[in-house]
PyMOL CGO cylinders between C-alpha atoms (Angstrom):
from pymol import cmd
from pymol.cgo import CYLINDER

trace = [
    CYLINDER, 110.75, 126.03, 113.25, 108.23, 122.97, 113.11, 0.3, 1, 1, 1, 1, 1, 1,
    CYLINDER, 108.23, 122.97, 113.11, 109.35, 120.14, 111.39, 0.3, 1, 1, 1, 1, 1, 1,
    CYLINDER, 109.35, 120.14, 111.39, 107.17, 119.86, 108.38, 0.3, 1, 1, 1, 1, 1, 1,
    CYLINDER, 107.17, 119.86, 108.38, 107.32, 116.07, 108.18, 0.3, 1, 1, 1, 1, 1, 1,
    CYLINDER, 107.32, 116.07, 108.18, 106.57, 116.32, 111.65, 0.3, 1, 1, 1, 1, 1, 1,
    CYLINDER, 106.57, 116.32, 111.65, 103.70, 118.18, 111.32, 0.3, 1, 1, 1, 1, 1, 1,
    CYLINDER, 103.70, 118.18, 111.32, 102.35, 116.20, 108.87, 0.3, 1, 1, 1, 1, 1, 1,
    CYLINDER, 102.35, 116.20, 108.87, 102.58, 112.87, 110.20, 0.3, 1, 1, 1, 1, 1, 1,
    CYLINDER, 102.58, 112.87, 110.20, 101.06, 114.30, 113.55, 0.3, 1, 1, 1, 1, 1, 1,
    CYLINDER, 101.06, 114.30, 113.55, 97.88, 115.31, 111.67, 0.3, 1, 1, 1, 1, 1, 1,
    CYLINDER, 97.88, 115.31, 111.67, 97.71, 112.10, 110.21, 0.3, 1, 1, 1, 1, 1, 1,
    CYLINDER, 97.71, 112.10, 110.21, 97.50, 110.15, 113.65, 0.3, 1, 1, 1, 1, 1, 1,
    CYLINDER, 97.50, 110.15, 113.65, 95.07, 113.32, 114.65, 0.3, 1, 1, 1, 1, 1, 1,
    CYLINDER, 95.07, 113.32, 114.65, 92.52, 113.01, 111.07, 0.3, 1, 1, 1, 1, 1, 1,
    CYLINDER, 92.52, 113.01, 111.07, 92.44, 109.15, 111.64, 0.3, 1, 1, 1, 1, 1, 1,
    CYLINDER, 92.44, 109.15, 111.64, 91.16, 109.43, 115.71, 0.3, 1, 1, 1, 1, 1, 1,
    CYLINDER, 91.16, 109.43, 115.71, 88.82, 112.19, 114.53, 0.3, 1, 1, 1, 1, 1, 1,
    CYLINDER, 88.82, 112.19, 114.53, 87.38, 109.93, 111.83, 0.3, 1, 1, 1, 1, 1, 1,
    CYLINDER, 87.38, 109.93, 111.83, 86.95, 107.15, 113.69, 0.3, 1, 1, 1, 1, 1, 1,
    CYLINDER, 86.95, 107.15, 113.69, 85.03, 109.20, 116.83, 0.3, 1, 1, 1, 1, 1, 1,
    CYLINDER, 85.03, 109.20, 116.83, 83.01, 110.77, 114.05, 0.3, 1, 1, 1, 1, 1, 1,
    CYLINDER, 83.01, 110.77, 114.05, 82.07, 108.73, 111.65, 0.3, 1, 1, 1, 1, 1, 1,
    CYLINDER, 82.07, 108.73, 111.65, 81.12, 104.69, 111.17, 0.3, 1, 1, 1, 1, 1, 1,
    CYLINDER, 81.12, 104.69, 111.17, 83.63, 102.60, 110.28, 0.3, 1, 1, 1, 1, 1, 1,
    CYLINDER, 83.63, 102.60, 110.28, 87.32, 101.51, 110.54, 0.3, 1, 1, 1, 1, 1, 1,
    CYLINDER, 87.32, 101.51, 110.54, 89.81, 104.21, 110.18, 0.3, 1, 1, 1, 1, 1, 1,
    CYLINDER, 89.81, 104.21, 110.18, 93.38, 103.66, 109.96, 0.3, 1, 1, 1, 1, 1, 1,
    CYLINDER, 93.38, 103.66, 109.96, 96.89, 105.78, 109.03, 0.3, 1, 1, 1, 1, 1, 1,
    CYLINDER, 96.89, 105.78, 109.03, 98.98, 103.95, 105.89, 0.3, 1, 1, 1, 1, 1, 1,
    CYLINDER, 98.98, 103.95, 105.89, 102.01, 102.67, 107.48, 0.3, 1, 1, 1, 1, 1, 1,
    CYLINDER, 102.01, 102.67, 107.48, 104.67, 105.43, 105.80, 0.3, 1, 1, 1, 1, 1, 1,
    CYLINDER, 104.67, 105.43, 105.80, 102.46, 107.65, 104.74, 0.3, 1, 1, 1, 1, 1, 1,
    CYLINDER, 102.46, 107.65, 104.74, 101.59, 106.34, 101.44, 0.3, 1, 1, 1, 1, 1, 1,
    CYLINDER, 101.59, 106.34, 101.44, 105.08, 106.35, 100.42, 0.3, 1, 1, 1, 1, 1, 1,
    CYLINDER, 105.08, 106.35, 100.42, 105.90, 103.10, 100.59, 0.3, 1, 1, 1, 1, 1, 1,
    CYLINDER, 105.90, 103.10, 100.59, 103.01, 102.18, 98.66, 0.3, 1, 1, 1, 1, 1, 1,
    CYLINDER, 103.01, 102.18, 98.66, 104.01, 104.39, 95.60, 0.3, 1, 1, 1, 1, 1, 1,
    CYLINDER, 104.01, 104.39, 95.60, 107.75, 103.12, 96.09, 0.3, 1, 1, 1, 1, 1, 1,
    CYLINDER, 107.75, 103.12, 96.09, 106.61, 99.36, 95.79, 0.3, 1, 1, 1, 1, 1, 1,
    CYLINDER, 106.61, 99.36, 95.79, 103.18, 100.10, 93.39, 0.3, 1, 1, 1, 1, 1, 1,
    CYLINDER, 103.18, 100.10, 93.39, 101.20, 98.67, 96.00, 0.3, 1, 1, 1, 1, 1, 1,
    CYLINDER, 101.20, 98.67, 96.00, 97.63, 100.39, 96.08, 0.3, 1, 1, 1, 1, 1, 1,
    CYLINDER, 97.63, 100.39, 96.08, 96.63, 99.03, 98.90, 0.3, 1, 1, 1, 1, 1, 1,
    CYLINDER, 96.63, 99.03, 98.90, 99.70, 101.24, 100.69, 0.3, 1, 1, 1, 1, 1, 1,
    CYLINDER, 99.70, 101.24, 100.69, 99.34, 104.10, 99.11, 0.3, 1, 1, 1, 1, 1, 1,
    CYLINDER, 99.34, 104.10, 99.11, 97.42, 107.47, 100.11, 0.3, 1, 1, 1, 1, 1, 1,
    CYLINDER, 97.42, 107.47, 100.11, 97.38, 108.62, 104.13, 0.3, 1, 1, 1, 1, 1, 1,
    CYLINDER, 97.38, 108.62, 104.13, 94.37, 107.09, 105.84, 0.3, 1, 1, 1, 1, 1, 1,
    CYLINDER, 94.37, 107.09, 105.84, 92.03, 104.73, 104.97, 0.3, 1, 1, 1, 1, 1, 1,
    CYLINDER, 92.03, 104.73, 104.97, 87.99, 104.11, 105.90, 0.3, 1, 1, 1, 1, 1, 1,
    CYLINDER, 87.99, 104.11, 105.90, 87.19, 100.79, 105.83, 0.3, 1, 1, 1, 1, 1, 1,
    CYLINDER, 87.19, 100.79, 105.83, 83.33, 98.98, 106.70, 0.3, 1, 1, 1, 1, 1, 1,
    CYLINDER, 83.33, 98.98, 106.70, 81.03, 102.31, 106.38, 0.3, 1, 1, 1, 1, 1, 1,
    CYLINDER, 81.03, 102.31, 106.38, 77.55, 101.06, 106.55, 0.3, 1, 1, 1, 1, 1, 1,
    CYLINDER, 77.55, 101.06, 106.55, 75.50, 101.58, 103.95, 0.3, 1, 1, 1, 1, 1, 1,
    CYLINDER, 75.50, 101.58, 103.95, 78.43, 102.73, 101.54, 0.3, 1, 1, 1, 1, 1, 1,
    CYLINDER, 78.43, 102.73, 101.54, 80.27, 99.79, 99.13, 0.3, 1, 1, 1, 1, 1, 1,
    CYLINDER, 80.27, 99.79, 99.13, 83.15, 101.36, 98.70, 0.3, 1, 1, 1, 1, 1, 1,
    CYLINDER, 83.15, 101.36, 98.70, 85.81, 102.68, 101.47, 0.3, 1, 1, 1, 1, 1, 1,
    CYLINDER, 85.81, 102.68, 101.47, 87.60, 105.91, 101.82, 0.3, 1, 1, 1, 1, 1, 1,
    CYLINDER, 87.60, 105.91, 101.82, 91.44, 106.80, 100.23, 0.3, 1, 1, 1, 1, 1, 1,
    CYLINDER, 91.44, 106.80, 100.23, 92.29, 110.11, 102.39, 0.3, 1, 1, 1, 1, 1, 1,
    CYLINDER, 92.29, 110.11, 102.39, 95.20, 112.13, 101.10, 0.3, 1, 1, 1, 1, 1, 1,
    CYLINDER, 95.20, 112.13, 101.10, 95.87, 114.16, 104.76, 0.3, 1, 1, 1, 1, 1, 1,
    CYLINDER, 95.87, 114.16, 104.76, 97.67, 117.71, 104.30, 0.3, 1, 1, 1, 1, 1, 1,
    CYLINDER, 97.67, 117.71, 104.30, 98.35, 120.33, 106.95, 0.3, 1, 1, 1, 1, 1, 1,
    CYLINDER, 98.35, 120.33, 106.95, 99.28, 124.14, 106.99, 0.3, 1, 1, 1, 1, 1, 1,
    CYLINDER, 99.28, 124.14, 106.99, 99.89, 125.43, 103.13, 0.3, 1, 1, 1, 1, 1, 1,
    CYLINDER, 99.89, 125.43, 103.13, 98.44, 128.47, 103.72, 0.3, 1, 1, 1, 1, 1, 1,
    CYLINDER, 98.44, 128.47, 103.72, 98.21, 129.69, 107.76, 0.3, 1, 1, 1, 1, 1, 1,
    CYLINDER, 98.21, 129.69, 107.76, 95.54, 129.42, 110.16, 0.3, 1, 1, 1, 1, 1, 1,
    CYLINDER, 95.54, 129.42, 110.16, 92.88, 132.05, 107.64, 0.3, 1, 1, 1, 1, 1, 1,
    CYLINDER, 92.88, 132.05, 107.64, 93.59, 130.20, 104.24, 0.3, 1, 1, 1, 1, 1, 1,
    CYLINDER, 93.59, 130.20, 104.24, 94.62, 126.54, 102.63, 0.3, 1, 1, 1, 1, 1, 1,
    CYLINDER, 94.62, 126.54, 102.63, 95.85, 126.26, 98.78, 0.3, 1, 1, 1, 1, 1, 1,
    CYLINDER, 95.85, 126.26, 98.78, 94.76, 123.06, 97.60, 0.3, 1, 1, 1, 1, 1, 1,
    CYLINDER, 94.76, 123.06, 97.60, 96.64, 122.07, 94.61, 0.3, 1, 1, 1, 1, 1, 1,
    CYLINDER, 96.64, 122.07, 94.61, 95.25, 119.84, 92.27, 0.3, 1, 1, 1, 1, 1, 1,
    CYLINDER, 95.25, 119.84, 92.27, 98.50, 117.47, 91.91, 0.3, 1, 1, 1, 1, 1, 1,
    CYLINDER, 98.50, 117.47, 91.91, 96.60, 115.92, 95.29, 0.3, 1, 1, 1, 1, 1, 1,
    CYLINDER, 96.60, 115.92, 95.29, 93.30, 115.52, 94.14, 0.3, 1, 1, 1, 1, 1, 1,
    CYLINDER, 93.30, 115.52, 94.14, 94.57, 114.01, 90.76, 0.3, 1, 1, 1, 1, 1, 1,
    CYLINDER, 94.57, 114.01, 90.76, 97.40, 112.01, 92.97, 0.3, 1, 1, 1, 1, 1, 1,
    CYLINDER, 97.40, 112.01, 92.97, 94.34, 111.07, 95.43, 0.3, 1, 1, 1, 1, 1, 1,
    CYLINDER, 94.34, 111.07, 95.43, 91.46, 110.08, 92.57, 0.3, 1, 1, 1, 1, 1, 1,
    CYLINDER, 91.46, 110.08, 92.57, 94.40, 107.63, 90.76, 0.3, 1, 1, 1, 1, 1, 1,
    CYLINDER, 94.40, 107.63, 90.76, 95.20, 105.46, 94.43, 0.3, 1, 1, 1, 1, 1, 1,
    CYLINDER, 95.20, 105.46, 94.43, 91.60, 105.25, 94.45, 0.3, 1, 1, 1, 1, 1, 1,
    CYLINDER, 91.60, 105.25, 94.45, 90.87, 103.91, 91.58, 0.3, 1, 1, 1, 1, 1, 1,
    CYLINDER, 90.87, 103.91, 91.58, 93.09, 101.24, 91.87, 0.3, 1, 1, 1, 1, 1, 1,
    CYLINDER, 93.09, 101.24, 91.87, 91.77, 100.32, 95.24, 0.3, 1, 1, 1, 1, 1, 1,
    CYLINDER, 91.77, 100.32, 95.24, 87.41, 100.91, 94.60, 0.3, 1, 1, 1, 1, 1, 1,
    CYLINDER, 87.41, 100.91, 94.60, 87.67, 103.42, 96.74, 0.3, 1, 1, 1, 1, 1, 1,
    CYLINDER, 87.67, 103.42, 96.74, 86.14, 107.37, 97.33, 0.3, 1, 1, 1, 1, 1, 1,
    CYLINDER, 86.14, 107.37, 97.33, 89.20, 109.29, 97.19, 0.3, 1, 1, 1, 1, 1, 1,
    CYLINDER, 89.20, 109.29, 97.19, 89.27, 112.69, 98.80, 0.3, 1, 1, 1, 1, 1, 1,
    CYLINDER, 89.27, 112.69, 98.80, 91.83, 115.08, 100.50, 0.3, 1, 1, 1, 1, 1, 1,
    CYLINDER, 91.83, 115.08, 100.50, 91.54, 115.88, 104.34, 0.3, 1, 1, 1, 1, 1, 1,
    CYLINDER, 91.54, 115.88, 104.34, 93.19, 119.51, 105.10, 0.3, 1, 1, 1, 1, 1, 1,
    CYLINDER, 93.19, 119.51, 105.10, 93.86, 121.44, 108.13, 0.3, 1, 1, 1, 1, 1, 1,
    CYLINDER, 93.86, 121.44, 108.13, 94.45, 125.30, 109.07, 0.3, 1, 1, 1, 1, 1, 1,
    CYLINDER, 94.45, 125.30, 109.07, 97.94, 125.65, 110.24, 0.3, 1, 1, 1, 1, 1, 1,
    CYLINDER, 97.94, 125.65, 110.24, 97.39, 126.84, 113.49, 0.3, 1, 1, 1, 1, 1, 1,
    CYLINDER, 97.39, 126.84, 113.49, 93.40, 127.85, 113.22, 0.3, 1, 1, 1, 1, 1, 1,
    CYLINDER, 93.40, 127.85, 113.22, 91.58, 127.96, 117.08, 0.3, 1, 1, 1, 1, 1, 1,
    CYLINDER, 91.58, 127.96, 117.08, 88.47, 128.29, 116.16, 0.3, 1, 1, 1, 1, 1, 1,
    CYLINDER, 88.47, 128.29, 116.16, 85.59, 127.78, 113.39, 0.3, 1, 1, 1, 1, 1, 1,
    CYLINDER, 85.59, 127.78, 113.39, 86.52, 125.33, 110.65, 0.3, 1, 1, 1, 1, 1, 1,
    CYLINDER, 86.52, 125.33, 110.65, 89.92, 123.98, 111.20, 0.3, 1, 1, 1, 1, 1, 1,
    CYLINDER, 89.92, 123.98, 111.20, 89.62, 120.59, 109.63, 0.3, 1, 1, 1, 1, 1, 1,
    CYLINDER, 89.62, 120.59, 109.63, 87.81, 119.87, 106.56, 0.3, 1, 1, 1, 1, 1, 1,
    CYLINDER, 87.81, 119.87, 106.56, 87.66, 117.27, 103.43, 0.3, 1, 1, 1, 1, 1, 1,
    CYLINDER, 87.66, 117.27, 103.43, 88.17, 117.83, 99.34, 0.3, 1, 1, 1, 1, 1, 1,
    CYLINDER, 88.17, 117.83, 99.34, 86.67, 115.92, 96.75, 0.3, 1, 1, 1, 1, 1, 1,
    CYLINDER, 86.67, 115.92, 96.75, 86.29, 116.15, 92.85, 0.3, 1, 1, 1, 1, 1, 1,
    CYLINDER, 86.29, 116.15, 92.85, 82.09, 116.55, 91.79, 0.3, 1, 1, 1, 1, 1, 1,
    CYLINDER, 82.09, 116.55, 91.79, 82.48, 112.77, 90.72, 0.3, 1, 1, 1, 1, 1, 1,
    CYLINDER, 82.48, 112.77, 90.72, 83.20, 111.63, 94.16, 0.3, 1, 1, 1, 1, 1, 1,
    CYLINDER, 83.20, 111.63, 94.16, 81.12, 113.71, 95.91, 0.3, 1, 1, 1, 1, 1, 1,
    CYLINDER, 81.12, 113.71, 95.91, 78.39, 112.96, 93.57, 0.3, 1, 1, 1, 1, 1, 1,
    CYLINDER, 78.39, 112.96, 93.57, 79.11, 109.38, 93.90, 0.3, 1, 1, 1, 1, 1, 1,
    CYLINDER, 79.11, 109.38, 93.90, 78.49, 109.55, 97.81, 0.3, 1, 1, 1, 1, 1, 1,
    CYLINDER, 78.49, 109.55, 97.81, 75.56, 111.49, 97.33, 0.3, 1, 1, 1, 1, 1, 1,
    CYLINDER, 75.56, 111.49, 97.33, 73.76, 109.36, 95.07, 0.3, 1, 1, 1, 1, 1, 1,
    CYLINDER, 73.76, 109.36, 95.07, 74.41, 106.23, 97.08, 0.3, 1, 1, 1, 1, 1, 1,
    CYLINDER, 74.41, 106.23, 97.08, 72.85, 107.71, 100.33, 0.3, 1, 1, 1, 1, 1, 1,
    CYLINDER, 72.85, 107.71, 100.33, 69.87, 108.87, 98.06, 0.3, 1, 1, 1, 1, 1, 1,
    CYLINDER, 69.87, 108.87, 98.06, 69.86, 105.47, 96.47, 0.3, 1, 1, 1, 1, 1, 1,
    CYLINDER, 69.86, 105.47, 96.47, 70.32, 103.62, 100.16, 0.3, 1, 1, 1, 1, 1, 1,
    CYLINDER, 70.32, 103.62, 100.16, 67.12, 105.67, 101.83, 0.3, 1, 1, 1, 1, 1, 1,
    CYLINDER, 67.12, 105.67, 101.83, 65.25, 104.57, 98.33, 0.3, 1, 1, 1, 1, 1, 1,
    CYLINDER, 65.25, 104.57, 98.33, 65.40, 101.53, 99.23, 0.3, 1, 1, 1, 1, 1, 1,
    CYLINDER, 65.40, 101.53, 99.23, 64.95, 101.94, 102.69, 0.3, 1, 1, 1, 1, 1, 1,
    CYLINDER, 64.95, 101.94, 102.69, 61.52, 103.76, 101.82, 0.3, 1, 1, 1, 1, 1, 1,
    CYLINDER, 61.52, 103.76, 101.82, 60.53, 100.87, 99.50, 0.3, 1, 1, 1, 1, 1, 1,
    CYLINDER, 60.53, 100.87, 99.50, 61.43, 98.19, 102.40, 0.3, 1, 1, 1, 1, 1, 1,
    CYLINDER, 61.43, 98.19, 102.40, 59.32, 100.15, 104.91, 0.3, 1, 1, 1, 1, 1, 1,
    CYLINDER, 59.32, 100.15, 104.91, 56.34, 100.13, 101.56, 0.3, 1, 1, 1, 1, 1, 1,
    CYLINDER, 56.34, 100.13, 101.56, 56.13, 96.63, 101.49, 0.3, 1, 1, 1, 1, 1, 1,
    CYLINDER, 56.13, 96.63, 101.49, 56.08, 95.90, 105.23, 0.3, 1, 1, 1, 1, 1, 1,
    CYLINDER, 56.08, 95.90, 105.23, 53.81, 98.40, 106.41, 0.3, 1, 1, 1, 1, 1, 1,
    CYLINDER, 53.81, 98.40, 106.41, 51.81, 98.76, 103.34, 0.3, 1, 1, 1, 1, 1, 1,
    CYLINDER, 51.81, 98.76, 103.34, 51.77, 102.53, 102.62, 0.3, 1, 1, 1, 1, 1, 1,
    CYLINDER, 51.77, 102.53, 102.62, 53.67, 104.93, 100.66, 0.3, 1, 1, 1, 1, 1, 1,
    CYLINDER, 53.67, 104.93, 100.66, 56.25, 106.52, 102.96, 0.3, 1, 1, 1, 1, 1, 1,
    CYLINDER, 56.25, 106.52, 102.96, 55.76, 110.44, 103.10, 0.3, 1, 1, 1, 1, 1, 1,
    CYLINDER, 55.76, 110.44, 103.10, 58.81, 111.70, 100.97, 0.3, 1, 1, 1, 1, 1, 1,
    CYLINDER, 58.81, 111.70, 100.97, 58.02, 108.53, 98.39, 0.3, 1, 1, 1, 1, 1, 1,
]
cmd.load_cgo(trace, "trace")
């Protein structure tokens, strides 16, 4: 039988190298898993990984990281996490979001994020509003409308 703190702790260290060779930015595991941040109310410990430093993006990441709950075919997210998740962030300015793993998946989608519509619409909207003002920079110095303008 796998040790399920074990487990859990391993896919930490694994979601933190995998965001940091996939996306911009500093990535790092919470010492303790986020438990020693809830144990002393310190925000800045709490959750599972943070992203620090994402271009474009003013905020960081708070990851909540969970593994298995389900098998290798399904996940059951419970919404404890995403509340849990969405309050650390809050008191840090950051995008919270849950990263999840098939237990045991070997191919397809084994490794995916949750967010509430707020966050995700909040990360949306800044990209739109970043390339906005990207297209308005590009206006000025070249002196035409950009195509998607």
């Amino acid at each position: 039988m796998v040790n399920s703190k074990r487990k859990g702790s391993q896919f930490e260290r694994d979601a933190t190298k995998l965001l940091n060779a996939q996306i911009y930015g500093k990535w790092k595991r919470v010492p303790g898993s986020g438990a020693l941040g809830a144990i002393l109310e310190e925000p800045t410990l709490q959750g599972d990984i943070t992203g620090k430093d994402i271009p474009g993006l003013p905020k960081g990441f708070l990851l909540d990281a969970k593994v298995g709950y389900g098998g290798a075919k399904q996940l059951t997210v419970q919404k404890e996490w995403l509340d849990k998740i969405r309050k650390e962030a809050e008191a840090t300015y950051s995008i919270p979001a849950v990263i999840c793993k098939f237990s045991g998946s070997r191919e397809g989608v084994k490794v995916f994020v949750v967010m509430d519509l707020d966050a995700f619409a909040e990360l949306v909207n800044r990209t739109s509003d970043v390339q906005d003002e990207l297209d308005k920079t590009l206006w000025n110095i070249v002196g035409q409308k950009p195509e998607n303008y």
